[in-house]
C-alpha positions in Angstrom: 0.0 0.0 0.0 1.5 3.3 -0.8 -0.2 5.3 1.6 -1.1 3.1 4.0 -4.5 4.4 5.8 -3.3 8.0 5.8 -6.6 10.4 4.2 -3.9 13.6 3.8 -1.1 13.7 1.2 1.6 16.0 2.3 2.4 18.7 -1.0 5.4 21.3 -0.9 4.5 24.4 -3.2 6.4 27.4 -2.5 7.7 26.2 0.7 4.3 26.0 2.4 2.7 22.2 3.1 -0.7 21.4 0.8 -3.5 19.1 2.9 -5.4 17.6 0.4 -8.5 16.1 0.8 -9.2 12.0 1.1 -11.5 12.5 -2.3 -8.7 14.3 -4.3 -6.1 11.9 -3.2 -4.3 10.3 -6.7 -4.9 6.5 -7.2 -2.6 3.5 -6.9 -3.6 3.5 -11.0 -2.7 7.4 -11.2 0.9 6.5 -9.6 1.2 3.3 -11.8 0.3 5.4 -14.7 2.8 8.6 -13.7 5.4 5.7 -13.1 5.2 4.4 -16.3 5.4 7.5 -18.5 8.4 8.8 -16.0 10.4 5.5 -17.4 9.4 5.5 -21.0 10.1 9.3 -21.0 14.0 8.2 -20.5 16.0 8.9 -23.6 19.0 6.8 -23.5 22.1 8.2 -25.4 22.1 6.4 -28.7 22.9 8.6 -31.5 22.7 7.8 -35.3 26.7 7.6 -35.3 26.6 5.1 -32.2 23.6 2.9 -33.8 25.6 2.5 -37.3 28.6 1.3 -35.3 26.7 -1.4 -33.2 25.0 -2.5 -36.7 28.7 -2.8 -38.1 29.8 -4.6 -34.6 27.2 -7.2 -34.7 27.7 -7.6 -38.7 31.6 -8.3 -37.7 30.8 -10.3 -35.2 28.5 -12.5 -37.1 30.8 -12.7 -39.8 33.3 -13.8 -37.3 31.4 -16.8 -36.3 31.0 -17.7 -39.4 34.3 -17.4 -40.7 34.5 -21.1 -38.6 31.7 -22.6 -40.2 32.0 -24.9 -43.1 29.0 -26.9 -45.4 30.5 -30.1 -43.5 29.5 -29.2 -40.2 25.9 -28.9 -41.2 26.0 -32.2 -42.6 27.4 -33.7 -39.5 24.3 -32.2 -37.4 22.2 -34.0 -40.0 23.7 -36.8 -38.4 23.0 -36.7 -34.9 20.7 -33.4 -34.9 19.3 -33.7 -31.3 21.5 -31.4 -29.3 20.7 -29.0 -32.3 17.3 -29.3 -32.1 17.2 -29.1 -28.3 18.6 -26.0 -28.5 16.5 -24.4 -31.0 13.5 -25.8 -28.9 15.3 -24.1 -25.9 15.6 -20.7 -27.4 13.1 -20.4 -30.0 10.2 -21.9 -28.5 10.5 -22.9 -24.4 12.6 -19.3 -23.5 9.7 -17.0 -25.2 7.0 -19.7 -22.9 8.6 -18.9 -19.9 9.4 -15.5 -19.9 5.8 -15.0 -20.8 4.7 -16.6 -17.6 7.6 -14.7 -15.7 5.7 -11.6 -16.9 2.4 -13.0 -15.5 3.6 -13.5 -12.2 6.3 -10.1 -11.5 3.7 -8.0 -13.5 6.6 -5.7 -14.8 5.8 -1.8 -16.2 4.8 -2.7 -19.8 7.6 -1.7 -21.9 9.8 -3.6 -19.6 7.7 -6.8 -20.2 8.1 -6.0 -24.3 12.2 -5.4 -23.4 11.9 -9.3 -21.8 9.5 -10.4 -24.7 12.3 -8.9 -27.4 15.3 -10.8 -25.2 13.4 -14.0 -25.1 12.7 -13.4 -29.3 16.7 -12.8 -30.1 18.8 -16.0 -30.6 21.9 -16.7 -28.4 24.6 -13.8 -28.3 27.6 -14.7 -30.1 29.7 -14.3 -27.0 28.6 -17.3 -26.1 31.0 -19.2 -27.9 33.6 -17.8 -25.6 31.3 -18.2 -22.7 30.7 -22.3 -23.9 34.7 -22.6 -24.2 35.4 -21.7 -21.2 32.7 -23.4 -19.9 34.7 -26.3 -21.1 31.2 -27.3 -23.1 30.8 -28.3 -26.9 32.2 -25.3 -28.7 32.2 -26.6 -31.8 28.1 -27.0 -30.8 28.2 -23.8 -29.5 29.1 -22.2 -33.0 27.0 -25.0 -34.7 23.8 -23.5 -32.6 24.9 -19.9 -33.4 24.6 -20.6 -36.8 21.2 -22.5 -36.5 19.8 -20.3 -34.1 20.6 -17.4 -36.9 18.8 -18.7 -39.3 16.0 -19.2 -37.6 15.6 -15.8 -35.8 14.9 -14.5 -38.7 11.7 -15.3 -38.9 11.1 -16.5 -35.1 12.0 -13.1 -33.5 9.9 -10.9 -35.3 7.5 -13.2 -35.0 7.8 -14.5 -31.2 8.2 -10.8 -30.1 4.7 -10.2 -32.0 2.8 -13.7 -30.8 3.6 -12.9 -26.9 3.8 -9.1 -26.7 -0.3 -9.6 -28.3 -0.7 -12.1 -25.9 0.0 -9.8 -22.8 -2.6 -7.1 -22.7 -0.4 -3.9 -21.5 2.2 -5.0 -24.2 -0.3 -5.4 -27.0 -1.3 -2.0 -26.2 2.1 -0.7 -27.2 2.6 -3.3 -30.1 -1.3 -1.7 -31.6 0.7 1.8 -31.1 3.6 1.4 -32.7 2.7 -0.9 -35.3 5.9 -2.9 -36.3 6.4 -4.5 -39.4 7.5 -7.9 -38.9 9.1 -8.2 -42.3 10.8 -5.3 -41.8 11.6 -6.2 -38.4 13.2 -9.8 -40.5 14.8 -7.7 -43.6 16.8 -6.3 -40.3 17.8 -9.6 -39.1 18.5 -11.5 -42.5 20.8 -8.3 -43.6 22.1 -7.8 -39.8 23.0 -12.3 -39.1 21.7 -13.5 -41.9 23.8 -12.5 -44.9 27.3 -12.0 -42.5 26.7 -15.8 -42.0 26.5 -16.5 -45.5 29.3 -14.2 -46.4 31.5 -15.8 -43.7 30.8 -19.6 -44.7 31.6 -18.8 -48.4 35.0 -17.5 -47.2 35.5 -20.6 -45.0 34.8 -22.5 -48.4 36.6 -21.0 -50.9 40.0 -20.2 -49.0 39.5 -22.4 -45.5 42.9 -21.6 -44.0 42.9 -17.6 -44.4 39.4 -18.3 -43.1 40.7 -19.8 -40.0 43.5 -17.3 -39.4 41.0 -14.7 -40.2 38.2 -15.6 -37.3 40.6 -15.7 -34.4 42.0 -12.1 -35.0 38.4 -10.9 -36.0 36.6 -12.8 -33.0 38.9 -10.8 -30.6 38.9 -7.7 -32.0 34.6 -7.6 -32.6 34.1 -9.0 -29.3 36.3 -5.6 -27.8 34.2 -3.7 -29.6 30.9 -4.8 -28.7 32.2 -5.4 -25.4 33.6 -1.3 -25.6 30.8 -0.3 -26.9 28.6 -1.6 -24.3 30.5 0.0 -21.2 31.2 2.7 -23.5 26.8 3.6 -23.6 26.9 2.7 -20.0 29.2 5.4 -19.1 27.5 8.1 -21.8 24.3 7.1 -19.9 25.3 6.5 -16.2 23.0 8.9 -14.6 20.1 7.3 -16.4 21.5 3.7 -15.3 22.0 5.3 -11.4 18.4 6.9 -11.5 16.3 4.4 -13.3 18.5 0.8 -12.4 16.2 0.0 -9.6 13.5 -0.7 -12.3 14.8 -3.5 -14.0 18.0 -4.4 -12.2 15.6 -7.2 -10.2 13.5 -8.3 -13.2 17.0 -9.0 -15.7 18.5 -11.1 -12.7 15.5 -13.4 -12.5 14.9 -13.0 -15.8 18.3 -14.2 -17.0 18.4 -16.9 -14.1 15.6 -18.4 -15.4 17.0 -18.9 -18.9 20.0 -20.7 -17.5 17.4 -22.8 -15.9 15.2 -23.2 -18.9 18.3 -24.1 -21.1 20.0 -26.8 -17.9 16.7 -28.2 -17.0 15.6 -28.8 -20.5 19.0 -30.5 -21.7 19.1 -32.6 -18.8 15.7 -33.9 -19.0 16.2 -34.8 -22.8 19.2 -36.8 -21.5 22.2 -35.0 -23.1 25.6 -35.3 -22.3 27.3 -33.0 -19.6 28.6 -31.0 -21.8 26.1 -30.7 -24.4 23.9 -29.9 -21.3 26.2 -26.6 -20.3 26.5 -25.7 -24.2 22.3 -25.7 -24.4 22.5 -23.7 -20.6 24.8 -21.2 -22.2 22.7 -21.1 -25.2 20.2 -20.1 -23.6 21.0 -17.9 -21.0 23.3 -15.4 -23.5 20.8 -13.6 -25.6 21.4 -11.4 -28.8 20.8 -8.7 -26.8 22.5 -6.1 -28.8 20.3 -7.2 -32.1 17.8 -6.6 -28.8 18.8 -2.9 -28.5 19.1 -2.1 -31.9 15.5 -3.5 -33.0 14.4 -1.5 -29.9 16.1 1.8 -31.3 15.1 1.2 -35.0 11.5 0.3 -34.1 10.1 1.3 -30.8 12.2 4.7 -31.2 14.4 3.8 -28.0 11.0 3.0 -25.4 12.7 3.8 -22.1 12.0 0.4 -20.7 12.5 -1.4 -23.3 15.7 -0.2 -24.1 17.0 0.0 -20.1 16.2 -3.7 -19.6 18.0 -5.1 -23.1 20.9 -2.5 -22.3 21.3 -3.6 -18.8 20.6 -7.4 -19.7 24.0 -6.7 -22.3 26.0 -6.0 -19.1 24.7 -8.6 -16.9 24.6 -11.8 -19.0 28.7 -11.3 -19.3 28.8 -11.4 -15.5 26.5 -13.8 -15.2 27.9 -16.2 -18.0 31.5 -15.6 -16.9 30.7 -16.6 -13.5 29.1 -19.6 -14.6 32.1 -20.6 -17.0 34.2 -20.0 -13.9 32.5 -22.2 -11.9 32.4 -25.1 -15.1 35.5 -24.7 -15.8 37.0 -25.8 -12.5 34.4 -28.5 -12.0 36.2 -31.3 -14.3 34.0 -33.4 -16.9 34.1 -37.1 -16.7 34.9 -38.5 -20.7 31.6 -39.2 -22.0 30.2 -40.0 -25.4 28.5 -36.7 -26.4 24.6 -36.9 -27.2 
């Protein structure tokens, strides 16, 4: 209760105090209402300059990735394509699922349940096959997944932001108002992941060594950039981080807990291997979440919550994903035949 049983609310106007009467007293729905425009009024420092450098980030980054990827390692996931198919499960179909019953039961401001809708929608964050190294999991699943899971998002992240943001009335409401595109919102994507990928795996084919040599100084040198360019919003934006933290600080925790879960829980009960199972959890629990914030900035014209929660979720999920690796990687695997 916000007032507890009180019938005044104490004013200051020009130094003197303002009883107001128990009839004129602002609702619990006036206060949700004021609280809700204060956080989607937040304009979070993303120029036009900064917004073509994360596109040309995540485009290296892909391309990166893909640089690894060869025709023959699709063909050896047509031959045993269950941890592949796990995964995309995982991501694509059980992540959205849960976060939309997370959003039931927390009852987030709305643009902060469309930021959680649009995490859940992007496919794993390609620092996760650093994370899944050091994690002493599958890499070369890892990368396998990425490549999958890009694919697939598409079509599946335009269209699971737009199937569970309708589904959740206070979302749909900003969904009718804006009134995405999803083909656009997927033109994005394919020219974002999609084509990178294609760009990289042609490399890979035509010259395979340069390829290699290639995608480990490329790798490093995206990853500081997107890493940079993260910390480097973060500190353009700190007072708007310090001020406004509070409001999704709680919800991207649990949030991002829960996809670890989802991805563990899920792998383990399909009865993969250990390390397939940590790969999946990684999976997972990394999101795209820089494809996140810049659908966010290119479509919902940088929607304060929206926007604070995918920009805060980019900082945690490397603490969150390093500490997990940490803990992996000292916990020694058992040889196993991987499934």
């Amino acid at each position: 209760m916000l007032f507890l049983t009180s019938t005044l609310i104490l004013g200051l106007a020009g130094g003197r105090v303002l009883l107001l009467p128990e009839n004129s007293r602002p609702s619990k729905k006036h206060f949700d209402n004021l609280t809700d425009t204060l956080v989607d009024s937040v304009h979070i420092n993303f120029d036009d300059q900064t917004l073509w450098v994360l596109n040309v980030v995540l485009t290296l980054v892909m391309f990166g990735v893909a640089l690894e990827i060869s025709v023959v390692d699709f063909k050896q996931l047509l031959k045993k394509p269950k941890p592949i198919f796990i995964g995309v499960i995982s991501q694509f179909i059980l992540l959205p699922l849960i976060t939309y019953l997370l959003v039931l039961i927390t009852a987030p401001l709305p643009s902060i349940a469309l930021g959680m809708f649009m995490v859940a929608a992007c496919p794993g964050g390609n620092i996760s096959n650093f994370i899944a190294h050091l994690a002493k999991g599958n890499t070369a699943l890892s990368v396998s997944l990425t490549a999958v899971a890009t694919l697939f998002a598409v079509f599946l992240t335009p269209l699971n932001l737009q199937l569970w943001g309708s589904l959740y009335a206070p979302t749909a409401v900003i969904l009718k108002e804006v009134a995405i595109s999803p083909l656009e919102m997927m033109k994005l994507v394919m020219l974002l992941l999609g084509i990178p990928l294609v760009l990289g795996m042609w490399v890979n084919h035509l010259r395979p060594r340069f390829a290699k040599k290639m995608a480990k100084v490329l790798k490093v040198v995206s990853l500081m950039f997107f890493v940079s360019l993260i910390f480097v919003a973060f500190y353009n934006n700190s007072a708007i981080f310090i001020d406004y933290i509070f409001y999704v600080f709680w919800i991207v925790v649990l949030h991002n807990l829960v996809a670890f879960s989802t991805g563990f829980s899920f792998a383990k009960l399909m009865g993969l291997s250990r390390q397939n199972i940590r790969t999946i959890t990684i999976e997972t629990g990394i999101q795209n979440s820089g494809l996140g914030l810049l659908l966010i900035f290119t479509f919902f014209d940088g929607l304060g919550g929206m926007a604070l929660l995918a920009a805060f979720w980019g900082i945690w999920h490397l603490i969150s994903g390093l500490f997990l690796a940490g803990f992996w990687g000292y916990k020694p695997l058992k040889k196993e035949t991987l499934v």
